[in-house]
C-alpha positions in Angstrom: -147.6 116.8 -60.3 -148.4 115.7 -56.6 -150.3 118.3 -55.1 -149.6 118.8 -50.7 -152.7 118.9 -49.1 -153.1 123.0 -47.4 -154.8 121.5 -44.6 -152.0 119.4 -43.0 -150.0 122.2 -41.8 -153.3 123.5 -40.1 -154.1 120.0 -38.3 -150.7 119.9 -37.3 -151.0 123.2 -35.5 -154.1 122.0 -33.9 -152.2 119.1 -32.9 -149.4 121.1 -31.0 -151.7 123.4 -29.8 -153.8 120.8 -28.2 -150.3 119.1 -26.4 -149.4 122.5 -25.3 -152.4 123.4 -23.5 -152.3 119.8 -22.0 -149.0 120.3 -21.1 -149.8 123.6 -19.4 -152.9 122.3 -17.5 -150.6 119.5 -16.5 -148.4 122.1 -15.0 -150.9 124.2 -13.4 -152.1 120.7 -11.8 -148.8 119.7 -10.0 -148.5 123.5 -9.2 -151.6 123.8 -6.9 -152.3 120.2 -5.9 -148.4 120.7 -4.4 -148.9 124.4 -3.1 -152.1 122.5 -1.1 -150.3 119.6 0.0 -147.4 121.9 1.2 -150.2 123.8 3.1 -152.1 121.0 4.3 -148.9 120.3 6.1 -148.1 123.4 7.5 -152.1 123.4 8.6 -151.6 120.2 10.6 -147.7 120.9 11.9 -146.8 118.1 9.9 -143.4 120.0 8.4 -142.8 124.0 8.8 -143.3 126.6 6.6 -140.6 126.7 4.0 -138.0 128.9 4.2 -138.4 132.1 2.1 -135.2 131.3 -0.7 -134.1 134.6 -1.1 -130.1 135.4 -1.9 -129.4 135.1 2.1 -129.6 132.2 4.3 -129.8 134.0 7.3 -131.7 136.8 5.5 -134.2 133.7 5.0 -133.9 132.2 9.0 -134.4 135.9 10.3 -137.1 136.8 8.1 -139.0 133.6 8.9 -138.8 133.8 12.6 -139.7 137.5 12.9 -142.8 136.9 10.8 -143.7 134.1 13.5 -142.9 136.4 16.2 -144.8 139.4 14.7 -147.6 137.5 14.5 -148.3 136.8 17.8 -146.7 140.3 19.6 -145.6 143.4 18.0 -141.7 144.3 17.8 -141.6 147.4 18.8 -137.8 147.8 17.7 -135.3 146.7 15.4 -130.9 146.0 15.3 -129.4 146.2 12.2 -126.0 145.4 10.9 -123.6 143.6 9.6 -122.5 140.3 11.9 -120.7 142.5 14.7 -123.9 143.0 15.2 -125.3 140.1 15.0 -123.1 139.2 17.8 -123.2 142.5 20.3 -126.8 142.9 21.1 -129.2 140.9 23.1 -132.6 141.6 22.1 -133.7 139.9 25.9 -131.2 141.4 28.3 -132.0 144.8 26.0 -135.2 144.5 26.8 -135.1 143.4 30.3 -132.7 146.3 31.0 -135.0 148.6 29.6 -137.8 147.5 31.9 -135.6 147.8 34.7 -134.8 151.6 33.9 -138.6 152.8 32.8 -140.8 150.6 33.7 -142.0 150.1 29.5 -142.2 147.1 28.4 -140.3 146.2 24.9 -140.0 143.7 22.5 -136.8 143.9 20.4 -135.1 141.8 17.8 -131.7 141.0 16.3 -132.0 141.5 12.2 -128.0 141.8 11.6 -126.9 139.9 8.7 -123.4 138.6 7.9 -121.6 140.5 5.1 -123.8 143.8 5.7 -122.7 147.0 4.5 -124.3 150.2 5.1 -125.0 150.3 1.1 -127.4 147.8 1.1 -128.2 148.6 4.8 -130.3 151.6 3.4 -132.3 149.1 1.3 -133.3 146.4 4.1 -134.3 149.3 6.5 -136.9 150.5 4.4 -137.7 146.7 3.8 -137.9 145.9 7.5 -139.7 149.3 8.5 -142.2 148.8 5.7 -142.8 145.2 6.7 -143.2 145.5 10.7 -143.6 149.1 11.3 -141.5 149.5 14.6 -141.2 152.1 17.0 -137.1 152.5 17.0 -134.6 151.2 14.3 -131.2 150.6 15.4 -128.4 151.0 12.7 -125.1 149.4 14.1 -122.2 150.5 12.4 -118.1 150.0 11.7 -115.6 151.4 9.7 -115.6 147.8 7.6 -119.6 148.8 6.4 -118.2 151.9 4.4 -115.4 149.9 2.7 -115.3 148.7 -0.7 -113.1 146.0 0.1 -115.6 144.5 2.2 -118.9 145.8 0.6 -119.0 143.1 -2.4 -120.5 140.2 -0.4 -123.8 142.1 0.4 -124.1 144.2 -2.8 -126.4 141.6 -4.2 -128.9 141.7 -1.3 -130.2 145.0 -3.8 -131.1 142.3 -6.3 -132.7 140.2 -5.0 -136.1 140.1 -6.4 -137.9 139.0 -3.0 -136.4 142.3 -1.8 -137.2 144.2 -5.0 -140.9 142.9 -4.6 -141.2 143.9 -0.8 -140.3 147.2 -1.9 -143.1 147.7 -4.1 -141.3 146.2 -7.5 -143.2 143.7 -9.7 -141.6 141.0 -10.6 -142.9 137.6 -10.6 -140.1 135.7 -9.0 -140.4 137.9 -6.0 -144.1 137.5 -6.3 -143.7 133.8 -6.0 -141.6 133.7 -3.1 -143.7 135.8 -0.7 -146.5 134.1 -1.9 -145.9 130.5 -3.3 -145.0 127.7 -0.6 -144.6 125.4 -3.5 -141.6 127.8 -5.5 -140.6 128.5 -1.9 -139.9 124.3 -1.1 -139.0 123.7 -5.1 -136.3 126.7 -4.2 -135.6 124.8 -1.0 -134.9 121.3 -2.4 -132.2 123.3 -5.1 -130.5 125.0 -2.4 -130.2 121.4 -0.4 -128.2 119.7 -3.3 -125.0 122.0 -2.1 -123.4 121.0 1.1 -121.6 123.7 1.3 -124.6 125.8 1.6 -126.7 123.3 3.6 -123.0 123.2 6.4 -123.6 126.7 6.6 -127.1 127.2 7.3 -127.2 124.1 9.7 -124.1 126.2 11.7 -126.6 129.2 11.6 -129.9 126.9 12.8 -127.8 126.5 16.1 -126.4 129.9 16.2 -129.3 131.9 15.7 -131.7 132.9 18.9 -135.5 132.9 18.5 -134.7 136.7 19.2 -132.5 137.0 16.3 -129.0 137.7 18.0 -126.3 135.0 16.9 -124.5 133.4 19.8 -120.9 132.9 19.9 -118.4 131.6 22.2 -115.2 131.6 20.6 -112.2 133.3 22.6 -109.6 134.2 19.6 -107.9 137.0 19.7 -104.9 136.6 17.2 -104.7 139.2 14.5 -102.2 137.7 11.9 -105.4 137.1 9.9 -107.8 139.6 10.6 -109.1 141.9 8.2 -107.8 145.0 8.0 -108.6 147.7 5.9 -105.5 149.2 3.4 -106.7 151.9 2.2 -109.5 153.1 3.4 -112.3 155.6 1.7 -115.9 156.4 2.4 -117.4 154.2 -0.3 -120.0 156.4 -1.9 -122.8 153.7 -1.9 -122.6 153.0 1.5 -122.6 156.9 2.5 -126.1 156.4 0.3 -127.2 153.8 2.5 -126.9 155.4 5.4 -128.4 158.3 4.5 -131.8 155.9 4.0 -131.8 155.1 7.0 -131.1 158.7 8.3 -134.1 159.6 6.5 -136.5 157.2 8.3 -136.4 159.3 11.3 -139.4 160.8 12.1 -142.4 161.0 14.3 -143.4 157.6 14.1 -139.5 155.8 13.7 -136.9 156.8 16.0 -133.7 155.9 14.5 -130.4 156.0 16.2 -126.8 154.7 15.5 -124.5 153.0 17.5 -120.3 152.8 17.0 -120.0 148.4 17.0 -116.3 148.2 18.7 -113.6 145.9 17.9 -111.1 144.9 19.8 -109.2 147.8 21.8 -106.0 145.9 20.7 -106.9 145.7 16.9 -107.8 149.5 16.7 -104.2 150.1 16.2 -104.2 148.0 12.7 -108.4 148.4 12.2 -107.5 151.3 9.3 -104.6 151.3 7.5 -102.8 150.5 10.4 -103.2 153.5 12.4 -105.2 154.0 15.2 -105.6 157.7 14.6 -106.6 157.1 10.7 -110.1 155.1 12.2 -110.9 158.4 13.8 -110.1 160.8 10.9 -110.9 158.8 8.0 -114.2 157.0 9.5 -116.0 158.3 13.0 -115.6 162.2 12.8 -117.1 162.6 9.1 -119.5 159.6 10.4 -120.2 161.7 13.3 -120.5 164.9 11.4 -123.2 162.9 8.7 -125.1 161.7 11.5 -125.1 165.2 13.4 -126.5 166.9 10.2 -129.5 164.4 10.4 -130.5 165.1 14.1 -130.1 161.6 14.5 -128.8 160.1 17.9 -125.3 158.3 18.2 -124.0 156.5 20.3 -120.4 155.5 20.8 -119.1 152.6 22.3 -114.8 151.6 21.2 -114.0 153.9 24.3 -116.4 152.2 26.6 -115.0 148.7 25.2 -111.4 149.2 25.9 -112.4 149.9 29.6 -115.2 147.6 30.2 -114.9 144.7 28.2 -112.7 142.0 29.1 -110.5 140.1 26.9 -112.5 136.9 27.7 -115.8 138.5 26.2 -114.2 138.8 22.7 -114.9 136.0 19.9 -112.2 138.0 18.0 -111.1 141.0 17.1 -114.5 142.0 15.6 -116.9 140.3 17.5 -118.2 140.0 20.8 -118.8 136.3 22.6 -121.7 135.8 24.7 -120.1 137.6 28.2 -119.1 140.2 25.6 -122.3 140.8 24.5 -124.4 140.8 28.0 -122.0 143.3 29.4 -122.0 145.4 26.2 -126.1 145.1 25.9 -126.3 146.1 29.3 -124.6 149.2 28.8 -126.1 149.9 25.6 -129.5 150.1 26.9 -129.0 152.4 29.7 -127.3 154.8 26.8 -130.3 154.3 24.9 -132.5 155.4 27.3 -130.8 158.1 28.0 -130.7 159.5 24.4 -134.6 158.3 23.4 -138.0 158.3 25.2 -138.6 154.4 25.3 -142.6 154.1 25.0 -143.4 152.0 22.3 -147.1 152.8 21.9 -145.9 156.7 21.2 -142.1 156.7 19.5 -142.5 160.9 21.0 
């Protein structure tokens, strides 16, 4: 009777344990001498800093160029929204109307993000105060960021584990985007391969200001298409959401609302097709919410159906650019009526 030899098993053990831990220290090689390369790079301007590769392209862009921006002035206040605003606030003429008025100097930018609900709103406020600790947060607001029919698009921004890690959540993927410029341009290259993605994050590269507000200059008003809202009820999440960012307010964050309008003509099909419904259904309990937090808000539909022309309209949701300046303008006078602007003391 053949007898098997009890040591082969054991050398053959050895032998994939010694191909494993070559195979690892292989890996950890092409890890760091990329993550110095990519750095090396970025040290002598030969290629920018990869983009961070989180669940948003814009999310991505934004976060990217404030981080530049930060680093060489503080922002002393933040816009946040969904892409209506995006589109209605000027961070410059904001700012330059500001000055004008007071005298204080401010440096504002535009963090709206397409798809934004006030659900997740809540979650990149707390994020974005966290990460740049401004003097005044801005939460822009319409009737479409308390709607589950439009909320599903931005639910995921919650999940993302770059936001997850921000907010104090351990997880190595977020880990590695924050800090790895090698996962960050291994992310990159993945996200390349799809032209659909790379069409619409070129269309945002041209869009986008350094200031963070997204230029438009479209002029269509049709509403055969436009998105209206059937039924319309306060999604619970999103009543969450806001009630973050409610809760920010305090002595060293001034936070204050403002009403994003939509087309005067539209407001008649905005909610369930009745322009009384958008004032029952969405601003007074709004109002009311906001009221109970001694927060500030400021309303704006009225003073777009008298001052903004139909040529300053991208469409029936959004503002153009000659929207956007006249509605800016205005904006920051009611801002400084409502707040103290001094951005060394928010009080």
């Amino acid at each position: 009777m053949k007898t098997e030899n009890p040591f082969t098993s054991l050398r053959v053990l050895r032998l994939s344990d010694g191909i494993f831990s070559r195979a690892l220290a292989l890996f950890l090689l092409v890890i760091l001498s990329g993550e110095g390369l990519i750095r090396t790079g970025m040290w002598f301007k030969l290629w920018p800093e990869p983009e961070l590769g989180s669940i948003n392209a814009e999310l991505d862009i934004k976060i990217q160029r404030l981080d530049s921006l930060v680093n060489e002035e503080k922002v002393d206040c933040l816009f946040l929204g969904s892409s209506q605003m995006d589109a209605a606030v000027d961070p410059d003429i904001f700012s330059q109307e500001v000055f004008r008025l007071t005298g204080q100097k401010v440096n504002c930018y535009n963090f709206g993000l397409g798809t934004l609900t006030a659900g997740p709103a809540g979650t990149m406020a707390r994020l974005l105060v966290n990460r740049y600790r401004p003097g005044l947060l801005v939460l822009g607001i319409s009737a479409r960021d308390f709607s589950r029919d439009f909320g599903e698009l931005a639910r995921s921004y919650k999940d993302d584990p770059w936001v997850k890690y921000s907010l104090g959540e351990t997880n190595i993927p977020g880990w590695l985007f924050e800090n790895s410029m090698f996962f960050r341009f291994a992310n990159q290259l993945r996200s390349r391969m799809n032209p659909d993605y790379m069409e619409f994050h070129a269309g945002l590269l041209r869009s986008i200001q350094p200031n963070g507000y997204l230029y438009r200059s479209g002029n269509d008003l049709s509403m055969d298409s436009a998105p209206c809202i059937p039924k319309f009820e306060l999604y619970k999440d999103d009543l969450t959401g806001l009630n973050e960012v409610l809760t920010l307010n305090g002595e060293n964050l001034r936070v204050l609302v403002l009403e994003i309008p939509v087309y005067p003509g539209f407001l008649e099909r905005y909610v369930e097709n009745d322009r009384d419904k958008y004032a029952s259904l969405f601003r007074e309990p709004i109002m009311e919410r906001i009221s109970e937090a001694e927060v500030p808000l400021i309303l704006s539909q009225e003073m777009a159906a008298k001052s903004i022309p139909d040529s300053g309209w991208n469409d029936v949701l959004h503002l153009n650019f000659r929207g956007t300046e006249i509605f800016t303008t205005w904006f920051a006078r009611e801002t400084v009526g409502k707040i103290p602007i001094n951005p060394d003391n928010p009080d």
